[in-house]
C-alpha positions as a printed NumPy array, in Angstrom:
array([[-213.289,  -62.655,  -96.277],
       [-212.355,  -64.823,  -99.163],
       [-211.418,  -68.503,  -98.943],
       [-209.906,  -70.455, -101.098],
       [-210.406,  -74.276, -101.282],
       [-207.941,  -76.357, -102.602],
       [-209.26 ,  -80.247, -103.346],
       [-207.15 ,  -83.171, -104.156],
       [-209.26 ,  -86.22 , -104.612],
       [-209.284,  -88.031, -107.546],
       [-213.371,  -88.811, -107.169],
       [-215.811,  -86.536, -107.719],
       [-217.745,  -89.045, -105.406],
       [-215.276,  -89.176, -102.925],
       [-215.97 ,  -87.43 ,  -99.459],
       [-213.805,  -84.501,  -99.789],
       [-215.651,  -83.098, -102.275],
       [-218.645,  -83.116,  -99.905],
       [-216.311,  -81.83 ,  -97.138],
       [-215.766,  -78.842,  -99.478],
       [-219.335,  -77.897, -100.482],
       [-220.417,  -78.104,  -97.243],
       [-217.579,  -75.391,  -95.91 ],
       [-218.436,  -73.409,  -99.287],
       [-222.099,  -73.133,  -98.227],
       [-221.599,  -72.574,  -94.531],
       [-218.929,  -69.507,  -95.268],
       [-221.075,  -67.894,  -98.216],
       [-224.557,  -68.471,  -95.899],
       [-222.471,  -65.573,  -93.835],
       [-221.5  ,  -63.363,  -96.955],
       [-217.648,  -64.813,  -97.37 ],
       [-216.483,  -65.426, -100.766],
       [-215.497,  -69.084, -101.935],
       [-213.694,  -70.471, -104.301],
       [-213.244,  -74.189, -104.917],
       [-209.544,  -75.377, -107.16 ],
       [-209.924,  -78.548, -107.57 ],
       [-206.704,  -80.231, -108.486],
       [-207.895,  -83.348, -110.383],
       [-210.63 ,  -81.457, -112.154],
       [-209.202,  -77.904, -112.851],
       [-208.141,  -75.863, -116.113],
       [-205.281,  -74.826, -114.448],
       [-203.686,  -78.211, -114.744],
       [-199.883,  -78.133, -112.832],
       [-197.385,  -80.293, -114.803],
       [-195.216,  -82.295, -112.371],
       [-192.229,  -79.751, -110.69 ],
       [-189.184,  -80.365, -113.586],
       [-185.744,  -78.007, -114.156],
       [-182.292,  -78.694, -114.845],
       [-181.199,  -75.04 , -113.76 ],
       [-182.277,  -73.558, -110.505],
       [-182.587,  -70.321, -112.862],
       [-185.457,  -72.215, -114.297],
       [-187.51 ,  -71.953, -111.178],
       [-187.87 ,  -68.46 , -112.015],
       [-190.035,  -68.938, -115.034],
       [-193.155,  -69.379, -114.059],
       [-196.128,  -71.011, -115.841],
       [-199.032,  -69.065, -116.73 ],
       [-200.879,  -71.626, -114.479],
       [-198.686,  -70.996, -111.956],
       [-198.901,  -67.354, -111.837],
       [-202.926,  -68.019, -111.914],
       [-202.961,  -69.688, -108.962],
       [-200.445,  -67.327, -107.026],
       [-202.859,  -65.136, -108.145],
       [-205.766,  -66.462, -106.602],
       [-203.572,  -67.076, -103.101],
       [-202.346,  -63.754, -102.789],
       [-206.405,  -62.833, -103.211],
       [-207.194,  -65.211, -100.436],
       [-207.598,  -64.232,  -96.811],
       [-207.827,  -68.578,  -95.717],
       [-206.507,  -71.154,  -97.727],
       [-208.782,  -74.593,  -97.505],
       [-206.77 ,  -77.923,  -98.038],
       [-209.191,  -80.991,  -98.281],
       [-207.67 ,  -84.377,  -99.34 ],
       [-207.396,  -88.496,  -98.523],
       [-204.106,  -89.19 ,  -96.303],
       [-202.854,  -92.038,  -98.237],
       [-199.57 ,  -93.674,  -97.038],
       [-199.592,  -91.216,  -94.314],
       [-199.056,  -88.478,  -96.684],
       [-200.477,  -85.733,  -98.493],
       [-201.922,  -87.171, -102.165],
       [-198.732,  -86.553, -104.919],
       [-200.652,  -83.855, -106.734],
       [-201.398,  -81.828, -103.96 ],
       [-197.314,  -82.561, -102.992],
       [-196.821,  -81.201, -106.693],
       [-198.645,  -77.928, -105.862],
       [-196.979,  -76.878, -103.013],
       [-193.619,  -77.78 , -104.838],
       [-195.096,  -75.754, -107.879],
       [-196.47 ,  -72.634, -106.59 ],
       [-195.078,  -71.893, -103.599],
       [-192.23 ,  -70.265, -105.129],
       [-189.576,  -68.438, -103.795],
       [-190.058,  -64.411, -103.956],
       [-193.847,  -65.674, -103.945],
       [-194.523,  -67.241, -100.277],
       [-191.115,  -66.958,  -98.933],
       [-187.775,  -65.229,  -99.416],
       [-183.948,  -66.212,  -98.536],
       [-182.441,  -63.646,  -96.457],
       [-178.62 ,  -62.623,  -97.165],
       [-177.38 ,  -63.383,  -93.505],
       [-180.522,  -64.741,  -91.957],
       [-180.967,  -68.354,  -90.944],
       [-184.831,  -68.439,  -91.746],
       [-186.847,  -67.21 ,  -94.971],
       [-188.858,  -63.773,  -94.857],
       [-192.394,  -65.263,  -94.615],
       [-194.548,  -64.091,  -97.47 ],
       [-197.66 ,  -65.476,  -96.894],
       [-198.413,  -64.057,  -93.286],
       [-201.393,  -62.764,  -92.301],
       [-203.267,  -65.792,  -94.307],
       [-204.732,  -68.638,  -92.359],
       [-205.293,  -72.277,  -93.052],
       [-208.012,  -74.812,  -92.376],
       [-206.998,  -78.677,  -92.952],
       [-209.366,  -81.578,  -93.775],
       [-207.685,  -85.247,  -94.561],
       [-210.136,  -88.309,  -94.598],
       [-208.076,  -91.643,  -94.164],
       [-209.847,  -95.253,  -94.07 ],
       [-206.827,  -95.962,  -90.842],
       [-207.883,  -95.491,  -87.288],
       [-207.42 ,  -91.805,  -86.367],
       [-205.404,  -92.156,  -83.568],
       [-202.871,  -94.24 ,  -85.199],
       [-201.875,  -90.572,  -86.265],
       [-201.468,  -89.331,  -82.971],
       [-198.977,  -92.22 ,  -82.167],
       [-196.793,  -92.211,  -84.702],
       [-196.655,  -88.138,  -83.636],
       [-199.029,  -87.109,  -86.917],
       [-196.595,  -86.337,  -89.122],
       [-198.281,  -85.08 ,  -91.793],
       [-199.574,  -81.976,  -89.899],
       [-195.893,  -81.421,  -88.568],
       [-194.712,  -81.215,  -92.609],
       [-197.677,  -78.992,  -93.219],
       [-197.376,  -76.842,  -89.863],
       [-194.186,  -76.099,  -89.455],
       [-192.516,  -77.036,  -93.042],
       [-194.58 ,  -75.965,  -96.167],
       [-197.53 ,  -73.938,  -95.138],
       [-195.666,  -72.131,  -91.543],
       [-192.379,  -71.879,  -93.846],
       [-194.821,  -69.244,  -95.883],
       [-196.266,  -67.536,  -92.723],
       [-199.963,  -69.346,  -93.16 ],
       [-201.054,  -70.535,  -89.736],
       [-203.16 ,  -73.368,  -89.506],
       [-206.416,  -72.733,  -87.574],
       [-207.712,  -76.567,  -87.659],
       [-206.442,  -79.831,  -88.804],
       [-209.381,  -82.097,  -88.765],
       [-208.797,  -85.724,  -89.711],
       [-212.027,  -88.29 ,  -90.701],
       [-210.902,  -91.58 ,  -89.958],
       [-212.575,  -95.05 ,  -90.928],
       [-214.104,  -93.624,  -93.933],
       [-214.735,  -96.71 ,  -95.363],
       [-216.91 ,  -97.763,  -92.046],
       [-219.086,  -94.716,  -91.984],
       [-222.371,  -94.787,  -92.092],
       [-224.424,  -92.319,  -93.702],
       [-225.515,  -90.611,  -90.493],
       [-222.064,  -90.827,  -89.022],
       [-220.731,  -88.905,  -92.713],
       [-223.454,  -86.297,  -91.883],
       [-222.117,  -85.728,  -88.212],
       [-218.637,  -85.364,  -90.176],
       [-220.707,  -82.61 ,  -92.272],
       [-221.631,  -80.93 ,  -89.115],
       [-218.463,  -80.418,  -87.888],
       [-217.418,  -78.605,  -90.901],
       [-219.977,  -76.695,  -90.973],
       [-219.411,  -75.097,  -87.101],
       [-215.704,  -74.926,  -87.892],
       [-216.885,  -73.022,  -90.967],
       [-218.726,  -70.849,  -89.058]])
């Protein structure tokens, strides 16, 4: 199995990025491949989504097709990021915009109501840390893993395994952050 984790923090000392080494060791310590993209940090920098033409859309970026690439290659796509505003960082918005493409992870139908799902047979793990209290999520009806579950990644065919959210990051003790770490680690496994 090969998984693919996808980081959008703009910290290298910000908790994601812990979140993401800890799922890279705990799937490798059973013989899975891992590969980390981070999104602040990478060589295949994504300029912000920009046409005049819907033609244009076509033309894909070398960068783009590079990290198509690397999704078609993976069997579970890893998203680890801060919810800030309730949302999904911009640059992680950016990338789904950017590389999930039509023809790539879905495909309008002549006739049919819904796209032919691409991407099936891929799964999806989510992480968000947020400094808000976690249930405030569950109130307002999480919308976040709504957009993600049934709009950009179930639009594609992924399916979402987990959707873990840390909440009160800025609270946490260092014991409670390794607990956090722990959990990762069995939902790794």
């Amino acid at each position: 199995m090969h998984s693919l984790i996808i980081t959008a923090h703009p910290s290298s000392h910000g908790f994601t990025h812990a979140i993401a080494q800890k799922y890279r060791e705990a799937k490798e310590k059973h013989g899975h491949s891992v590969e980390i993209l981070d999104l602040y940090k990478s060589d295949l920098h994504l300029d912000f989504l920009h046409y005049e033409e819907k033609a244009e859309l076509k033309q894909l970026s070398d960068t783009q097709k590079a990290i198509q690439a690397k999704i078609t290659t993976a069997d579970e796509l890893v998203f680890i990021f801060p919810i800030w505003w309730v949302n999904m960082p911009a640059i992680l918005k950016n990338f789904f915009d950017a590389v999930l493409t039509g023809g790539f992870a879905y495909q309008y139908m002549h006739g049919k109501m819904f796209p032919k799902k691409l991407l099936t047979g891929k799964t999806a793990r989510i992480f968000c840390t947020c400094d808000a209290i976690g249930w405030m999520y569950w109130l307002i009806g999480n919308p976040l893993r709504v957009i993600l579950q049934i709009g950009t990644l179930g639009w594609c065919g992924v399916k979402i395994k987990s959707y873990t959210v840390f909440d009160r990051m800025r609270k946490r003790t260092p014991e409670e952050c390794q607990k956090m770490l722990e959990k990762v680690q069995r939902i790794a496994e």
